[in-house]
C-alpha positions in Angstrom: -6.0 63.5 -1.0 -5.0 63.5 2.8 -4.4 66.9 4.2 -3.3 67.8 7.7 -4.5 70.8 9.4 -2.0 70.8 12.5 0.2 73.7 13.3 4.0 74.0 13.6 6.2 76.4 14.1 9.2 75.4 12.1 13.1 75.7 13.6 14.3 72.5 12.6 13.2 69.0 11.7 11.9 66.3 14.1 12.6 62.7 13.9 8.9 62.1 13.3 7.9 65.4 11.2 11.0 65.5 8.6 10.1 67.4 5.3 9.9 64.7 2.2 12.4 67.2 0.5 16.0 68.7 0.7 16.2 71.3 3.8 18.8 74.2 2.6 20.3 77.2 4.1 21.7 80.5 3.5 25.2 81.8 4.4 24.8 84.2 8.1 24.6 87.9 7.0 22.0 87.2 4.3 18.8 89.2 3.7 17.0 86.7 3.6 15.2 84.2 6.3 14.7 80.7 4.6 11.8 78.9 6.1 10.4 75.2 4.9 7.6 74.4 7.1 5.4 71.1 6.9 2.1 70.0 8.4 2.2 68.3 11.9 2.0 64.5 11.2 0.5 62.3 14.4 3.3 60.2 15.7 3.0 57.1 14.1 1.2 57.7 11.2 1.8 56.2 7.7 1.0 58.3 4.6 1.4 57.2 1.4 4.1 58.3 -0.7 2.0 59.7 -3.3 -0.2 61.9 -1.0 2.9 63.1 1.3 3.2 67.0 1.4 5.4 68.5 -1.5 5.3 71.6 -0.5 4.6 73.3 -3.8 3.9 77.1 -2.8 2.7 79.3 -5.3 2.0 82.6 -3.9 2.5 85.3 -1.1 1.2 87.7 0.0 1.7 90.6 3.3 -1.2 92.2 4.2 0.2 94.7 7.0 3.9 94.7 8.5 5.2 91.7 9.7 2.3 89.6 8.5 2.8 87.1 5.3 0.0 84.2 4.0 1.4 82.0 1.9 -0.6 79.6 -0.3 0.1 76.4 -2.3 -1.1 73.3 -3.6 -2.3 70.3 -1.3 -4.8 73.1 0.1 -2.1 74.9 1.6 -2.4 77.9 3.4 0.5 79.2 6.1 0.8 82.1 8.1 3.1 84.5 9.9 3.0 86.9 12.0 6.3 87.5 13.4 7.7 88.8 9.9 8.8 85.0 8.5 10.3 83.7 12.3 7.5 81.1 12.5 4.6 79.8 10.4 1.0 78.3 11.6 -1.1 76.0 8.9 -4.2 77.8 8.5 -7.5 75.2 8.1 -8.6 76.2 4.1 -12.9 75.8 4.1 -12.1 72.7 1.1 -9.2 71.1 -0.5 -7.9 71.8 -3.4 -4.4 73.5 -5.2 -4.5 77.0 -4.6 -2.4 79.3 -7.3 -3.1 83.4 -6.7 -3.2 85.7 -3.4 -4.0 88.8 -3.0 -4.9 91.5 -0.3 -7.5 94.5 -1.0 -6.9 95.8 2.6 -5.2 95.2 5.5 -8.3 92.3 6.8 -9.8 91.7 3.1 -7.6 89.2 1.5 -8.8 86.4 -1.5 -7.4 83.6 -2.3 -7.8 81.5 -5.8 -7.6 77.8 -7.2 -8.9 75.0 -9.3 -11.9 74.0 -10.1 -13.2 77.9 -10.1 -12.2 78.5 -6.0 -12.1 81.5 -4.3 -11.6 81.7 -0.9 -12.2 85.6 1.1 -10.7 86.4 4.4 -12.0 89.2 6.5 -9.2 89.1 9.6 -5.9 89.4 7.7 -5.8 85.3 6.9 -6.3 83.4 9.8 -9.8 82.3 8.5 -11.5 81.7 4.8 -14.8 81.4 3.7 -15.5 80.1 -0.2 -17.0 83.0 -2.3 -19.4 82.0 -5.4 -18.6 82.8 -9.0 -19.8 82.2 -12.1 -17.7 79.7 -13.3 -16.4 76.1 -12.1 -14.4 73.4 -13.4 -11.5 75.9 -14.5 -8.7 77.3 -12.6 -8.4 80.8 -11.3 -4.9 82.0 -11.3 -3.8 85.6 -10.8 -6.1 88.2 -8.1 -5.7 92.4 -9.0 -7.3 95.1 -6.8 -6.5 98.2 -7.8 -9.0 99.0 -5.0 -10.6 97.9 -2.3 -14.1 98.0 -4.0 -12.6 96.6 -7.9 -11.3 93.2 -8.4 -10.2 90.9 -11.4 -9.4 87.2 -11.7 -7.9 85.6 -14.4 -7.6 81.8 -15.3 -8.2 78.9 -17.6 -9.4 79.2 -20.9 -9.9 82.9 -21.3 -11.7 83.4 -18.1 -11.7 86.8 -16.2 -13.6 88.2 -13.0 -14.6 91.3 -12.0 -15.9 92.9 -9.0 -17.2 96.0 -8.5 -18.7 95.8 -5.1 -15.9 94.5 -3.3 -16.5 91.1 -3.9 -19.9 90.5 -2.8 -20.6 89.8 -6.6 -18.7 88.6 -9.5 -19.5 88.3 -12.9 -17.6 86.8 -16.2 -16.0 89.3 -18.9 -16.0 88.8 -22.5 -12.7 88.4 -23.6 -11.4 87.5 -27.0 -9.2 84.5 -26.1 -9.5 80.9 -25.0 -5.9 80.5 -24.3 -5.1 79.8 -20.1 -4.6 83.7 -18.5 -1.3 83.1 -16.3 -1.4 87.1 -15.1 -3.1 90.1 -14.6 -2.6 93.5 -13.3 -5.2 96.4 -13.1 -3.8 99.9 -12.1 -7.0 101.4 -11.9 -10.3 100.3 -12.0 -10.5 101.1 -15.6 -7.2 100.2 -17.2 -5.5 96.5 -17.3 -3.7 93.7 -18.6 -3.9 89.7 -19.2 -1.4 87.8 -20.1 -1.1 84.1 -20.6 -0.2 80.9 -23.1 1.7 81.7 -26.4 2.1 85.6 -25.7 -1.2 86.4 -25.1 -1.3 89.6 -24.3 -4.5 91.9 -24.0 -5.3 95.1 -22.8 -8.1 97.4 -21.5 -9.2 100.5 -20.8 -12.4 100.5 -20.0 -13.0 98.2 -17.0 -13.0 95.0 -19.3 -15.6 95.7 -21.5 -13.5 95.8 -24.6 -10.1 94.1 -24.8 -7.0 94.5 -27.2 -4.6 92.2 -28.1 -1.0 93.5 -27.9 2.3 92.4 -29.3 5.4 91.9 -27.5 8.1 91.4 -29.7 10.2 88.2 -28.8 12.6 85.8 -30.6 11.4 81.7 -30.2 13.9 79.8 -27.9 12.2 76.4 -28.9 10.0 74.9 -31.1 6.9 76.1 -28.6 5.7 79.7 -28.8 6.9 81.2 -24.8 3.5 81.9 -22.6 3.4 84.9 -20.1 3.2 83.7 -16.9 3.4 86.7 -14.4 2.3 90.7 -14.3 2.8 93.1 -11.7 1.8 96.9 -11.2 2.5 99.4 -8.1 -0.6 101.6 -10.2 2.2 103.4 -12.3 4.4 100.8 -13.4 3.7 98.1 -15.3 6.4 94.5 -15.4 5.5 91.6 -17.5 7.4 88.5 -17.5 7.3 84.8 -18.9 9.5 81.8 -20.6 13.2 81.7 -21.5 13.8 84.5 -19.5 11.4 87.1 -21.5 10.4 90.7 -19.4 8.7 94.1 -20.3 8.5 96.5 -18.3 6.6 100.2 -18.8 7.7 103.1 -16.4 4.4 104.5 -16.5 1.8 102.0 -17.8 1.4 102.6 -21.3 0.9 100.0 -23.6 3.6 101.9 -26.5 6.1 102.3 -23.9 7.2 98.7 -23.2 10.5 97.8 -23.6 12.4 94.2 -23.6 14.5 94.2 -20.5 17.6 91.9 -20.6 18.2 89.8 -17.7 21.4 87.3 -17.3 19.7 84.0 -17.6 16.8 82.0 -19.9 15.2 80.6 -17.5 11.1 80.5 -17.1 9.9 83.3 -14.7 7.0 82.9 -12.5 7.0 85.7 -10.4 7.6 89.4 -10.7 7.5 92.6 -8.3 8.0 96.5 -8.1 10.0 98.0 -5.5 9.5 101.9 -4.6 13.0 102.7 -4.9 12.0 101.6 -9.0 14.1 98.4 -9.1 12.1 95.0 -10.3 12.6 91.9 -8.2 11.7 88.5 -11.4 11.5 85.0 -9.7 11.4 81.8 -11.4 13.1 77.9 -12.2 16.3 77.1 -10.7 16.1 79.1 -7.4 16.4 82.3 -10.0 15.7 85.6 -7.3 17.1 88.6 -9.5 16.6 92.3 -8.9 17.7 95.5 -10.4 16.5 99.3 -11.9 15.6 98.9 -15.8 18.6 100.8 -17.9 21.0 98.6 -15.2 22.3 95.4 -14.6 19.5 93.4 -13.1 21.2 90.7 -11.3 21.4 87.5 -8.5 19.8 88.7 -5.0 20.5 85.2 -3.2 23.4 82.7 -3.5 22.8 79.4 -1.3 25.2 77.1 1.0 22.9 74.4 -0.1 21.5 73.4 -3.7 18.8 76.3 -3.7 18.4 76.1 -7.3 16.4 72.9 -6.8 13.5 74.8 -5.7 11.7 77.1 -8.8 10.4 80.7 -7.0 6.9 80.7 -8.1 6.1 83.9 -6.5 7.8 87.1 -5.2 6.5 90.3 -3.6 7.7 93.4 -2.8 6.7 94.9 0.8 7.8 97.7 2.9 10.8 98.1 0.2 12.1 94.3 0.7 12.1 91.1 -1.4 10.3 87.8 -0.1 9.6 84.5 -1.9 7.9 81.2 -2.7 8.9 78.2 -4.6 8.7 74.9 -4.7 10.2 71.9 -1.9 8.6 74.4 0.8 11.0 77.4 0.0 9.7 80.8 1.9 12.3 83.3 1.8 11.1 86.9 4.2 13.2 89.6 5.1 15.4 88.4 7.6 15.6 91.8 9.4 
């Protein structure tokens, strides 16, 4: 794999730096700022097809206003700090596809990926340092701190993390799955939830000493059982979401008061948020951004000039109140105000 650390800060395409993928826009008067940055290649240089940047961005993260780290395969790590208006490449300590971010403070932040990575930050994302854990070969997917001093990872094959000591430590739960754990979502240091492959559901409420499997009633859109692909908690509030267009959502975290939320489209959903006016924001395939309260219509944030739906949204966040994005072909969608 051939990875470029350069920097750029992105307002356009140059003759000799042109993305290998469609470059969209938005209509003016949009929320949103589209961004599609790629590495800095040296004048001249020939890559490969099969190694050029993809830009497949998985997951974002804002760790104090007007400050985003995004991450993504190819060992990709960007940053902002001008709210979205431009974007650095930030040198990861290893290559590799990362998949989760998250932020236990304002400095802390962790970042996780295949082959059992996980990367720590101690000055808001500019630099990362590879943490040990008990586990390699398998990915790590989804990062939950309902604290600054409590952590859990979930990933391949059953796996989950904890971290009591702020991540100076880490050690393996006993969970009673094998199947590959696509989210969590802790909203206190005691009581959680995995989700992954074929409805896998599980919950605990006891810092992950026992788990429980739970069922979320569903009808099968094709011959495959759906998977669960993304949870999200504000500590209260509890939104679970997955294939063909399936969501839960709890107003207040308890396991008997989910209820199937019906959204306008089938499509797979990859990324889900919680906004403090109590309105969900679900991402997913096809440039698929919708938002709305539970009990009302939860509809289309975004329409595109260009072919947006070309990109899936693998990951959306909720911060300071507004909406911001990650998808595939380099997509990062901020606030643009």
């Amino acid at each position: 794999m051939i990875v470029f650390w350069g920097i750029i800060f992105f307002s356009g395409c140059t003759k000799n730096n042109a993305p290998p993928f469609p470059v969209f826009t938005l209509p003016p008067g949009t929320a949103f700022r589209l961004s599609q940055p790629v590495p800095v290649v040296a004048s001249g240089q020939k890559i490969p097809r099969s190694l050029r940047y993809v830009g497949t961005l998985d997951g974002i993260a804002s760790p104090s206003e007007g400050h985003f780290v995004v991450v993504g395969d190819q060992s990709s790590i960007w940053k902002s700090d001008d709210g979205g208006v431009s974007w650095k490449r930030i040198a990861p300590p290893l290559m590799g596809d990362f998949y989760g971010i998250a932020f236990s403070s304002a400095l802390v932040g962790w970042i996780s990926g295949d082959d059992g990575v996980l990367l720590k930050t101690v000055d808001g994302g500019d630099h990362w340092t590879r943490v040990s854990v008990p586990v390699k070969d398998f990915f790590l997917q989804s990062i939950s701190f309902p604290d600054p001093l409590h952590g859990f990872i979930s990933g391949e094959k059953g796996i989950v993390l904890a971290t009591s000591d702020g991540g100076a430590s880490w050690k393996r739960l006993v969970v009673p799955t094998v199947q590959n754990l696509y989210g969590i979502a802790f909203l206190t240091p005691q009581h959680g939830y995995v989700a992954g492959w074929h409805r896998t559901f599980l919950e605990t409420t006891d810092g992950g000493t026992t788990f429980h499997p739970l069922e979320m009633a569903s009808e099968r859109v094709t011959r495959q059982e759906p998977s669960f692909n993304v949870l999200s908690t504000d500590g209260k509030r509890v939104l679970l979401a997955g294939d063909h267009g399936l969501v839960y959502y709890s107003p207040d975290g308890n396991s008997s008061h989910f209820s199937k939320l019906e959204i306008p489209v089938r499509n797979d959903l990859y990324g889900a948020a919680l906004l403090p006016d109590g309105s969900v924001a679900l991402s997913g395939e096809g440039g698929i951004l919708l938002s709305g309260k539970p009990g009302s219509a939860i509809e289309p944030v975004i329409k595109s000039e260009g072919d947006l739906s070309e990109s899936d949204f693998l990951g959306v966040i909720s911060s300071n109140g507004k909406l911001s994005a990650v998808g595939t072909l380099g997509v990062i969608l901020t606030p643009a105000r």
